[in-house]
TIRO-2110 file (N, C-alpha, C; in Angstrom, 1 decimal):
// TIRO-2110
92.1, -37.8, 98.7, N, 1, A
93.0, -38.7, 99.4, CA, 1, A
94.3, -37.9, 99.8, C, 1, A
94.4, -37.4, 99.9, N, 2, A
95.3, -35.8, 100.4, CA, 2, A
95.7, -35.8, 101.8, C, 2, A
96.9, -35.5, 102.1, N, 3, A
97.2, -35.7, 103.5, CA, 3, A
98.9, -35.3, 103.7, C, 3, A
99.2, -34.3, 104.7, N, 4, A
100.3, -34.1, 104.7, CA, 4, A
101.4, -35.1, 104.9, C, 4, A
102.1, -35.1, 103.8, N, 5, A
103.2, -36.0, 103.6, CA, 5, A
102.6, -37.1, 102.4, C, 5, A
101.3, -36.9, 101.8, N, 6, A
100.8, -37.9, 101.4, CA, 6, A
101.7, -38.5, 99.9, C, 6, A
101.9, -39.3, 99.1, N, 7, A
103.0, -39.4, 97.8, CA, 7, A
102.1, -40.4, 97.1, C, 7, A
101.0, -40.2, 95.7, N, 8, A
100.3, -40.7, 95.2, CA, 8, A
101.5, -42.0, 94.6, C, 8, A
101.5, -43.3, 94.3, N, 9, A
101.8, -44.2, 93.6, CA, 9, A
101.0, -44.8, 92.4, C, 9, A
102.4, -45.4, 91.5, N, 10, A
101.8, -46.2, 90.6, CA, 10, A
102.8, -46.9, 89.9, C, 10, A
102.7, -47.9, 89.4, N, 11, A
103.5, -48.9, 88.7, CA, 11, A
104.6, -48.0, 87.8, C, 11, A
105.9, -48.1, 88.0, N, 12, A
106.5, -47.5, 87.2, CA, 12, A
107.4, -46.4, 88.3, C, 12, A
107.0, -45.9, 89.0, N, 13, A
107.7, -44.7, 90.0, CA, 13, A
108.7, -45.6, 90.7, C, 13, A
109.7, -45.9, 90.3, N, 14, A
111.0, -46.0, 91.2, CA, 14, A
110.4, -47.6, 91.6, C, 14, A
111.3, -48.2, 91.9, N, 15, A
110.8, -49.9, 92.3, CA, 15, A
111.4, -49.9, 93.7, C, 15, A
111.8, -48.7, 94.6, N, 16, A
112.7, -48.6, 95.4, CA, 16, A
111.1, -48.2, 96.7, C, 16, A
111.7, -48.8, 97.7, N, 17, A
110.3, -48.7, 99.0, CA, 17, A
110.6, -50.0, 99.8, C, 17, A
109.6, -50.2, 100.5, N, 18, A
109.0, -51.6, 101.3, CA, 18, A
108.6, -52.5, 100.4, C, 18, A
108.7, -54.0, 100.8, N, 19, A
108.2, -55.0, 99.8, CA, 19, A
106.3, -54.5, 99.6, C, 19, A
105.5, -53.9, 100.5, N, 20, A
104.5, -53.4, 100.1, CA, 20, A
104.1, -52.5, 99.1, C, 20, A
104.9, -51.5, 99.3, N, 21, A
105.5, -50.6, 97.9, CA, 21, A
105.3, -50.8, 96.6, C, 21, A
106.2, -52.3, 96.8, N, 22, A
106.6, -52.7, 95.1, CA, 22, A
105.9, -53.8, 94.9, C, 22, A
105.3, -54.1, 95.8, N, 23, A
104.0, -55.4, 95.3, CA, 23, A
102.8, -54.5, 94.8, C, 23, A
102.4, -53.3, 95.3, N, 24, A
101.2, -51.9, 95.0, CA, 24, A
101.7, -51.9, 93.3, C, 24, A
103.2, -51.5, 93.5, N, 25, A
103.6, -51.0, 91.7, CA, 25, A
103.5, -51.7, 91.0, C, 25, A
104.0, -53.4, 91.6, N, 26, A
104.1, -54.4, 90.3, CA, 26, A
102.7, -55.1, 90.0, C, 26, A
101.4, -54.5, 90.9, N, 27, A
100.0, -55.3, 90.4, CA, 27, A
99.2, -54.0, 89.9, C, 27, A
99.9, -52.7, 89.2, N, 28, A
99.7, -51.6, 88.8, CA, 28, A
98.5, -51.0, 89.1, C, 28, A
98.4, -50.9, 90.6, N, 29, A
97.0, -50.1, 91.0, CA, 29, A
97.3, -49.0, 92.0, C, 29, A
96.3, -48.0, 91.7, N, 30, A
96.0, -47.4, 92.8, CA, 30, A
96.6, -47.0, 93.7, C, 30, A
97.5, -46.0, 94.3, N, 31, A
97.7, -46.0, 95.7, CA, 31, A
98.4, -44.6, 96.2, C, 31, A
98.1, -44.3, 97.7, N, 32, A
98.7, -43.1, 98.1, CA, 32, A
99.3, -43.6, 99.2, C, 32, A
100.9, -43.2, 99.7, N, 33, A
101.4, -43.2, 100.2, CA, 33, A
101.6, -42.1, 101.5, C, 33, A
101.5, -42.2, 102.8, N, 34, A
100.6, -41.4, 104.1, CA, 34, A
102.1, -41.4, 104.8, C, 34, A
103.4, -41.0, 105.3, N, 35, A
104.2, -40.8, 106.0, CA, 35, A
103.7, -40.3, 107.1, C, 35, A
104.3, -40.3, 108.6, N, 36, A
103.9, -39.6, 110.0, CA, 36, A
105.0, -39.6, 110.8, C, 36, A
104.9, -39.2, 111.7, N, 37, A
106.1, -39.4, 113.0, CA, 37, A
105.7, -40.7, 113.7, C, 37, A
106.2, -41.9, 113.6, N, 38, A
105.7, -43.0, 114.4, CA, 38, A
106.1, -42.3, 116.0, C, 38, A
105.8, -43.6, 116.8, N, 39, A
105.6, -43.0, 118.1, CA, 39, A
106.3, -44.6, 118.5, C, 39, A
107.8, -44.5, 118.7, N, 40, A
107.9, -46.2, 119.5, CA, 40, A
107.5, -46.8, 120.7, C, 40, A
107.0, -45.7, 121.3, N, 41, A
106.4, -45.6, 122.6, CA, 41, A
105.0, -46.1, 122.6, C, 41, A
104.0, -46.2, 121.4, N, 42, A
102.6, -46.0, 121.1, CA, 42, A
102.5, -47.3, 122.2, C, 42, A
101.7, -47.6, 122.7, N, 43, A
100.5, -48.6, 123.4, CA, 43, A
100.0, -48.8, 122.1, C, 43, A
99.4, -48.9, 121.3, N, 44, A
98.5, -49.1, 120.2, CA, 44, A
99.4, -48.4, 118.9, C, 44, A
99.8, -49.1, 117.7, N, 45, A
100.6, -48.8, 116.5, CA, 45, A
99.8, -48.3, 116.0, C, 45, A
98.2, -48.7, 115.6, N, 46, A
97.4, -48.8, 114.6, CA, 46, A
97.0, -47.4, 114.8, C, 46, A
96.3, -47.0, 116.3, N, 47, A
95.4, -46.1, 116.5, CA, 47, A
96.5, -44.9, 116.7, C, 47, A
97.7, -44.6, 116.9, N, 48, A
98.5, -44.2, 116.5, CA, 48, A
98.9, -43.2, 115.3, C, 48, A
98.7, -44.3, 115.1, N, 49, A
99.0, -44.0, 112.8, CA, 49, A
97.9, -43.5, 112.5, C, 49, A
96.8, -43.9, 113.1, N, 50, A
95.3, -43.3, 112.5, CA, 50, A
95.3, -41.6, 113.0, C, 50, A
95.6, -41.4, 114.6, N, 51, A
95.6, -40.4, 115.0, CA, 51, A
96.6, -39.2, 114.3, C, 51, A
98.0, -39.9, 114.0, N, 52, A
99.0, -39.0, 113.7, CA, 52, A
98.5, -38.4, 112.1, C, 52, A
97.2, -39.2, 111.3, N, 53, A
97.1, -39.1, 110.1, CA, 53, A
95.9, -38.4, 110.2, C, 53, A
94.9, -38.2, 111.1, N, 54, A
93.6, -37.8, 111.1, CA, 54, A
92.6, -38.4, 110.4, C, 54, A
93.1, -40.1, 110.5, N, 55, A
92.0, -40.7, 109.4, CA, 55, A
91.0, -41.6, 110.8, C, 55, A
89.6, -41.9, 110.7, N, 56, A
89.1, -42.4, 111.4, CA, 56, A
89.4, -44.2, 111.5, C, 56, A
89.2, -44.4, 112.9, N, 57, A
89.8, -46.0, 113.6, CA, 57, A
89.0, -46.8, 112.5, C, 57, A
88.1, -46.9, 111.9, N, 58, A
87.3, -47.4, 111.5, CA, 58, A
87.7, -47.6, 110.3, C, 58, A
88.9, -46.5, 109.1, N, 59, A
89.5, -46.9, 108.0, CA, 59, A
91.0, -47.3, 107.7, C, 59, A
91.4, -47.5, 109.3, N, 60, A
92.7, -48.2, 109.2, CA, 60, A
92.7, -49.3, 109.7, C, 60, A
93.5, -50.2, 109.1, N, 61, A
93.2, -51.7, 109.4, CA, 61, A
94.6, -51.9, 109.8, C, 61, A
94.6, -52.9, 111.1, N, 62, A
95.5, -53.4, 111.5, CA, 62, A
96.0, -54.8, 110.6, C, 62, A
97.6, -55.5, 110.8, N, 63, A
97.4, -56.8, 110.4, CA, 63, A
97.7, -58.0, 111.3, C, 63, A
97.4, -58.6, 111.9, N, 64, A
97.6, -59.6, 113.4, CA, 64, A
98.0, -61.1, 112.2, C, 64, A
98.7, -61.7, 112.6, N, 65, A
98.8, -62.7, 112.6, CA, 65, A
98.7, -63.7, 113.9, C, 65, A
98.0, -64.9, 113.4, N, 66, A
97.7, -66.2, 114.4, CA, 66, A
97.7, -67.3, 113.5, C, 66, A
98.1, -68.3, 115.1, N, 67, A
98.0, -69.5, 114.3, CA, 67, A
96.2, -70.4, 114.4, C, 67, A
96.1, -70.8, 113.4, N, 68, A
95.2, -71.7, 112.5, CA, 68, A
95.1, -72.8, 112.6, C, 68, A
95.0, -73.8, 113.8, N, 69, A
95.1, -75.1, 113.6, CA, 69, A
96.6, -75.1, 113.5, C, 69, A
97.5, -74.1, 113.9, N, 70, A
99.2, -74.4, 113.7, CA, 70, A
99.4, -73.4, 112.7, C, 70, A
98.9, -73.2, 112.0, N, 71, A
99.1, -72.4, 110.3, CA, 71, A
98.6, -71.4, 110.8, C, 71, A
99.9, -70.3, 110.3, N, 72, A
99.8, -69.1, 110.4, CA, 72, A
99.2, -68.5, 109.4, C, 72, A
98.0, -67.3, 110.0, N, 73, A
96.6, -67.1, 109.7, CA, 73, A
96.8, -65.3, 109.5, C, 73, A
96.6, -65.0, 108.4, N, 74, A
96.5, -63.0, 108.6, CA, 74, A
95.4, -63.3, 108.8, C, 74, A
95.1, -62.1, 109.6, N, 75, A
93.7, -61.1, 110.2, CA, 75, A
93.7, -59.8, 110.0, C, 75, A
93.2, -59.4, 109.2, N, 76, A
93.3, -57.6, 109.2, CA, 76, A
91.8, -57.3, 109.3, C, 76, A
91.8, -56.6, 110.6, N, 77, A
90.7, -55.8, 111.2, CA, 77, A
91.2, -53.9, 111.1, C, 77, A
89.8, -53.4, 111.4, N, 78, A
90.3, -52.1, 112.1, CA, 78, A
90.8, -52.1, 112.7, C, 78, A
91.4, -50.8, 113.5, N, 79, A
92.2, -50.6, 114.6, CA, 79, A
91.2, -50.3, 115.8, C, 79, A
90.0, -49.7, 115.3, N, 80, A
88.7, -49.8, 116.4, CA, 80, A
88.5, -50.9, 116.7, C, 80, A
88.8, -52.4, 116.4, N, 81, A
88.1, -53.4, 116.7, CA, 81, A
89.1, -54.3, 117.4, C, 81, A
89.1, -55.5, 117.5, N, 82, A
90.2, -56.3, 117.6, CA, 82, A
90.1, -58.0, 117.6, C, 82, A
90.7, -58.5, 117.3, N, 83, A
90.4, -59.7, 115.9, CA, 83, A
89.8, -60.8, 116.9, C, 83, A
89.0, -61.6, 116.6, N, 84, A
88.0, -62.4, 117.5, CA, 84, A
88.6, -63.8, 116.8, C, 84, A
89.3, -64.5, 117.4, N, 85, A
90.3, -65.6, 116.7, CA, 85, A
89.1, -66.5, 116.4, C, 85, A
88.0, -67.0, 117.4, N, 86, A
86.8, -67.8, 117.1, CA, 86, A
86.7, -68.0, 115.1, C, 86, A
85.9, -66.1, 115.1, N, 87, A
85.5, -66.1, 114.2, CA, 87, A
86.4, -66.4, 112.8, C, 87, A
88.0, -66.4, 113.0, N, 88, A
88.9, -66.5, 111.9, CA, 88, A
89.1, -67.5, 111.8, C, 88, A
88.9, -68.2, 113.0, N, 89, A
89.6, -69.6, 112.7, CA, 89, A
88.3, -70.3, 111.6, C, 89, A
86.9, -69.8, 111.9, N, 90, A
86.1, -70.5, 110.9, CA, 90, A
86.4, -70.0, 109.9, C, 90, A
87.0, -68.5, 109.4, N, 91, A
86.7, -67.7, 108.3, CA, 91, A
87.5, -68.6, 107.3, C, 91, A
88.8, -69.5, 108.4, N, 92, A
90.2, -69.8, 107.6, CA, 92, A
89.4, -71.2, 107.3, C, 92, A
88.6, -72.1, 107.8, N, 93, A
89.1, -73.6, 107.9, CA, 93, A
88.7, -74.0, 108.7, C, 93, A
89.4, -73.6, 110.2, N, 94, A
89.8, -74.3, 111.0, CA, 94, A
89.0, -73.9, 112.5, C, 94, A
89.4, -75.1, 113.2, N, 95, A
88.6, -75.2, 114.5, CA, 95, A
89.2, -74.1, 115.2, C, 95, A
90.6, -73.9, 116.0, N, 96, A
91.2, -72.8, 116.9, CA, 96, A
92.0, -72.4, 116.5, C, 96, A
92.3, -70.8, 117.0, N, 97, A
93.4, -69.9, 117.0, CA, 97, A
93.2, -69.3, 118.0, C, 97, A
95.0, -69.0, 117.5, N, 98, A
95.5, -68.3, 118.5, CA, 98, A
96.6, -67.3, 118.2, C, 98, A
97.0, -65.8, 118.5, N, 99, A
97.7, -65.1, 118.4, CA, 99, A
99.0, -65.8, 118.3, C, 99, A
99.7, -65.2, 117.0, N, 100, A
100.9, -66.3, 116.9, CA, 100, A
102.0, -65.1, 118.0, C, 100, A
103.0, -66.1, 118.2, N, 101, A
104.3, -65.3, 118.6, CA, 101, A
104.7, -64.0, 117.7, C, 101, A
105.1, -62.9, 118.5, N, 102, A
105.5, -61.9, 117.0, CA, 102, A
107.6, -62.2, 116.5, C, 102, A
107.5, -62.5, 117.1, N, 103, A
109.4, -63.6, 116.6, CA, 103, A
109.0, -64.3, 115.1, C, 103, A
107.5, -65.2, 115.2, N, 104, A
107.1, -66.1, 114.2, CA, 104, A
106.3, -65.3, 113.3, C, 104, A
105.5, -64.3, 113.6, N, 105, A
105.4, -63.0, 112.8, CA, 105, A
106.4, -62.5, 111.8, C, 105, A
107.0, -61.8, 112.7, N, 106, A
108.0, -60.9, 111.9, CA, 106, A
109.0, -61.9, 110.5, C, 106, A
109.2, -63.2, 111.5, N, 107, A
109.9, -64.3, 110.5, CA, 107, A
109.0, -64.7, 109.3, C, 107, A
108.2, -65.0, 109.2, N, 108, A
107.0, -65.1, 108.0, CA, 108, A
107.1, -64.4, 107.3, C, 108, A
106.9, -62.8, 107.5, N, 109, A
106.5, -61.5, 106.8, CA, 109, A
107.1, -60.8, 106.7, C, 109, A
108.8, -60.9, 107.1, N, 110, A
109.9, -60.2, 107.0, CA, 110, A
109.5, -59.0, 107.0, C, 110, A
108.4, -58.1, 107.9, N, 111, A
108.3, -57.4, 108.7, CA, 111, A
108.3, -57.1, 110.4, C, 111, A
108.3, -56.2, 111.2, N, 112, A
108.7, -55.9, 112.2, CA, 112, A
107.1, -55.5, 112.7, C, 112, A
107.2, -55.9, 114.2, N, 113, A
105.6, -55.8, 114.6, CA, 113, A
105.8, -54.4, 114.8, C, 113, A
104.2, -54.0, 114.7, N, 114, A
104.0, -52.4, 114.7, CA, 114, A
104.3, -52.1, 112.9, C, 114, A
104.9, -52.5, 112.1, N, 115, A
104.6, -52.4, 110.6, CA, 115, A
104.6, -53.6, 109.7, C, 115, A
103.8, -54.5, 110.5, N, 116, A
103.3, -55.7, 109.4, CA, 116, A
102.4, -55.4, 108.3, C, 116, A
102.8, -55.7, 107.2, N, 117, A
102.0, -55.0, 106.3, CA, 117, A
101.3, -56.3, 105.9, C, 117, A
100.2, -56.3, 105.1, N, 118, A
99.6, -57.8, 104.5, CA, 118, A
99.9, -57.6, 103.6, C, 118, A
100.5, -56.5, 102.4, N, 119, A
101.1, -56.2, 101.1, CA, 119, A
102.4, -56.9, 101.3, C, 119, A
103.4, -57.9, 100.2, N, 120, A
104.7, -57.4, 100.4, CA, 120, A
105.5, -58.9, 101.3, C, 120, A
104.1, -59.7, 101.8, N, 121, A
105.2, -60.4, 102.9, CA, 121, A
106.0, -61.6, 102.0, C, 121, A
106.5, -61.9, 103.1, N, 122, A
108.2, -62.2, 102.9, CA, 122, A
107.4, -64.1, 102.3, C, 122, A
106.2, -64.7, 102.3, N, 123, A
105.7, -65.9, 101.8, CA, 123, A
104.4, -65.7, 102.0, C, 123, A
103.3, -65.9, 101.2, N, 124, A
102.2, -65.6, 101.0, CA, 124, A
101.4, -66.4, 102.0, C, 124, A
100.8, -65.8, 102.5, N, 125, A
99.8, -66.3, 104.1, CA, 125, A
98.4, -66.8, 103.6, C, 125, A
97.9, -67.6, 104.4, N, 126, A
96.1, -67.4, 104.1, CA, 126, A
96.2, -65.9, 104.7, C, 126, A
94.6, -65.2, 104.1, N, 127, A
94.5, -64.1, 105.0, CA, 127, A
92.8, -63.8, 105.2, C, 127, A
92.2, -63.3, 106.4, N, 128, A
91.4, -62.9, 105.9, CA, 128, A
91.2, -61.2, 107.0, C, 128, A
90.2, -61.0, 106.2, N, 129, A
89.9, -59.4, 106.2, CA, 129, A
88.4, -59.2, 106.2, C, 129, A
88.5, -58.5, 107.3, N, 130, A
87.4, -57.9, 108.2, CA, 130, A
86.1, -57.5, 107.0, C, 130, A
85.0, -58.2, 107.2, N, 131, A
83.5, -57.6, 106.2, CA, 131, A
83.6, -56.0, 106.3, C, 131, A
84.2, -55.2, 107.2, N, 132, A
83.9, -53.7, 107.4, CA, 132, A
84.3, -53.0, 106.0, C, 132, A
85.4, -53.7, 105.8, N, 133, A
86.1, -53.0, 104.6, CA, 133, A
84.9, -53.4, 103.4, C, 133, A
84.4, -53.4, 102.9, N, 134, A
83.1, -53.3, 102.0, CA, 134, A
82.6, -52.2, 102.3, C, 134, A
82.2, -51.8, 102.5, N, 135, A
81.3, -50.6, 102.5, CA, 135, A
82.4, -49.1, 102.6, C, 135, A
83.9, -49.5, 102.6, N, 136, A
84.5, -48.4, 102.4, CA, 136, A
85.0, -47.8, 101.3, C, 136, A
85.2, -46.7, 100.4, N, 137, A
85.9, -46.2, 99.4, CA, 137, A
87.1, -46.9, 99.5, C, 137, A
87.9, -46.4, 100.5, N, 138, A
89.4, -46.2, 100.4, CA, 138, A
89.9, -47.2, 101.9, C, 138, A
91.0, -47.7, 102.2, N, 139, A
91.8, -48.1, 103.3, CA, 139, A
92.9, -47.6, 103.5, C, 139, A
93.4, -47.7, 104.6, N, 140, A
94.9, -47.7, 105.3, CA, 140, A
95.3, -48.8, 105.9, C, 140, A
96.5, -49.6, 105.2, N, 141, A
97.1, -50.3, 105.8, CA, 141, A
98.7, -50.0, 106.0, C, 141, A
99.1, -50.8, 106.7, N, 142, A
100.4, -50.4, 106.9, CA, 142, A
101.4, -50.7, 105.5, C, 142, A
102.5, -49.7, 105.0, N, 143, A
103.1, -49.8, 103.7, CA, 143, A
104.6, -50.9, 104.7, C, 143, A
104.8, -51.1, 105.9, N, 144, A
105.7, -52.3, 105.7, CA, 144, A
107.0, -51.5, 107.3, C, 144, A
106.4, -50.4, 107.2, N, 145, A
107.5, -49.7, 108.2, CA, 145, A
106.2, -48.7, 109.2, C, 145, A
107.1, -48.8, 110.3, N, 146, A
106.3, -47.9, 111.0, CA, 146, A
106.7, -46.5, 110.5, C, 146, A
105.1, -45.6, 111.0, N, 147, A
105.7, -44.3, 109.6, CA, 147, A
105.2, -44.6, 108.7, C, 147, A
104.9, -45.5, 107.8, N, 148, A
104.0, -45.3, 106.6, CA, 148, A
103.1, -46.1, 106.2, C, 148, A
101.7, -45.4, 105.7, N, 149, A
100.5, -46.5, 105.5, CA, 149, A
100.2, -45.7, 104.1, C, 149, A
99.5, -47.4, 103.6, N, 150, A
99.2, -47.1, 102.0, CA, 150, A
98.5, -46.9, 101.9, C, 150, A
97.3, -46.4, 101.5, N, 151, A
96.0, -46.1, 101.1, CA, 151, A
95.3, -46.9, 99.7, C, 151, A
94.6, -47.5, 99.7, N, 152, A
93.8, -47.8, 98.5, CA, 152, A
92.6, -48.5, 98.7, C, 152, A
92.2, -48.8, 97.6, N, 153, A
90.5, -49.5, 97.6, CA, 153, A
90.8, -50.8, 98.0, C, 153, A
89.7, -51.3, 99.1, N, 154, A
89.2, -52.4, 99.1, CA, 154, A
89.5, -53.3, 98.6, C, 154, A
88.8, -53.3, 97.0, N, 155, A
89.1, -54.5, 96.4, CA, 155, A
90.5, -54.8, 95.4, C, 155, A
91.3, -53.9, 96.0, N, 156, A
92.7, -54.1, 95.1, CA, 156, A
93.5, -54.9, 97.0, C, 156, A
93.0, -54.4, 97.9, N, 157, A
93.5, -54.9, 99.3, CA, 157, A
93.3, -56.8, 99.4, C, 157, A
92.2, -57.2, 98.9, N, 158, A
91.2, -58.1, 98.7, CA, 158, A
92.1, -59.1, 97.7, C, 158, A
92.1, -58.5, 96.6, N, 159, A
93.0, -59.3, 95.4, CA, 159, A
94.6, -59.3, 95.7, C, 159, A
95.8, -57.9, 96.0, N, 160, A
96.8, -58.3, 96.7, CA, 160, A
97.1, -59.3, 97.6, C, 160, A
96.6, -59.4, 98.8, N, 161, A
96.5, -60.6, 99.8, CA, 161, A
95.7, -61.9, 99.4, C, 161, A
94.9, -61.9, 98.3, N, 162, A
94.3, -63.1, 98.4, CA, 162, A
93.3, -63.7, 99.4, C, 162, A
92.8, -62.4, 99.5, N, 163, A
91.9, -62.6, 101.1, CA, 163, A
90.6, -62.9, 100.6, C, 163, A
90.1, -64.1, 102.0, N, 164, A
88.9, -64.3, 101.8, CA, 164, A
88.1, -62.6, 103.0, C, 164, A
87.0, -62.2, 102.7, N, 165, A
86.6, -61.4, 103.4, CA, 165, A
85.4, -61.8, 103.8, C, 165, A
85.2, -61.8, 105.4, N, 166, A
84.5, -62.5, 106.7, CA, 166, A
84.4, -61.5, 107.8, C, 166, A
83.2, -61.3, 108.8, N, 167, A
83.3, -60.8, 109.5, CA, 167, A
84.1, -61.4, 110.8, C, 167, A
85.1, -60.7, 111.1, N, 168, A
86.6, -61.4, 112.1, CA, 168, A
86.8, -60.4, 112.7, C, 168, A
85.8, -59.2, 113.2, N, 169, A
86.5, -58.5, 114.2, CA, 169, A
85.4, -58.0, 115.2, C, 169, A
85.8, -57.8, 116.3, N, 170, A
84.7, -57.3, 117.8, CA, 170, A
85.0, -56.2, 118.2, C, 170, A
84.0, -56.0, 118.2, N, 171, A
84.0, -54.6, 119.5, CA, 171, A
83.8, -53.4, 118.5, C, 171, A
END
C-alpha cells in the first residue's frame, strides 16, 4: 500500500486531520493516508486523484450525494462508473432520485464538492456502496479535502458509513 506521499494511520497518531481522519483513528482500523497535487481545474476530481496516484479507476470510489424520495442518499461508486440513481433509489427504499444540489451536499457533510468524503460527515447519511468493492483488497476514498484519499479495506468502508452494499453504479 505504498505510494509517494503515502502516511500509514492508526488510532492514537495525533487526533489532528479531516473529520475522516479521526473517524479512521477513533473506530481503530487500518488505514493509509495518499496526498497529491489536486488539480482545481480537474473536469473529473475522482479520476484525477486516481491518475495523480497511479491507482486504477476501478479502486477509487467517488462519493455523490442525492436525494431519496427528498432524503439525502450517499452513493459511492468508482470513479470508472457513475451512479445509476434508479438503482439507489431501490438500494435506499425508495421510488426516485435525484442528484442532490452540491450547496445541500457540502451543508450535510460539512465537506466541499470534489472532497466529500463518506468517512467523517458532518450527520450520518443513509449510504450505499457500489457491490464492486467486494471483490477488492483495499479502497480509495476521499480523506475529506481535495489532495487526500484514504486507503483501506472494504469492510471497515462498509462498517464506518453504515452502508448497505448494492449494485448502484453503470458503465
Amino acid at each position: 500500500m505504498s505510494t509517494k506521499g503515502a502516511k500509514a494511520g492508526r488510532a492514537g497518531r495525533g487526533g489532528k486531520g479531516t473529520p475522516a481522519t479521526v473517524a479512521a483513528a477513533r473506530a481503530e482500523i487500518e488505514y493509509t493516508l495518499h496526498e497529491y497535487e489536486a488539480d482545481p481545474d480537474a473536469e473529473s476530481y475522482g479520476e484525477a486523484a486516481a491518475d495523480a496516484l497511479g491507482v486504477p479507476y476501478g479502486r477509487l470510489f467517488k462519493t455523490l450525494l442525492a436525494e431519496v424520495d427528498g432524503r439525502l442518499t450517499v452513493g459511492i461508486v468508482p470513479v470508472s462508473s457513475s451512479l445509476d440513481l434508479k438503482a439507489l433509489a431501490a438500494a435506499a427504499g425508495g421510488k426516485k432520485a435525484r442528484m442532490a444540489d452540491p450547496r445541500d451536499a457540502e451543508r450535510a457533510t460539512g465537506y466541499v464538492v470534489g472532497g466529500i468524503s463518506p468517512l467523517g460527515q458532518r450527520r450520518r447519511l443513509p449510504a450505499v456502496i457500489d457491490a464492486s468493492v467486494s471483490g477488492l483488497a483495499t479502497v480509495y476514498v476521499s480523506a475529506g479535502r481535495r489532495g487526500l484519499q484514504i486507503e483501506l479495506v472494504p469492510a471497515d468502508l462498509v462498517r464506518l458509513t453504515g452502508a448497505r452494499v448494492a449494485a448502484i453504479a453503470r458503465g
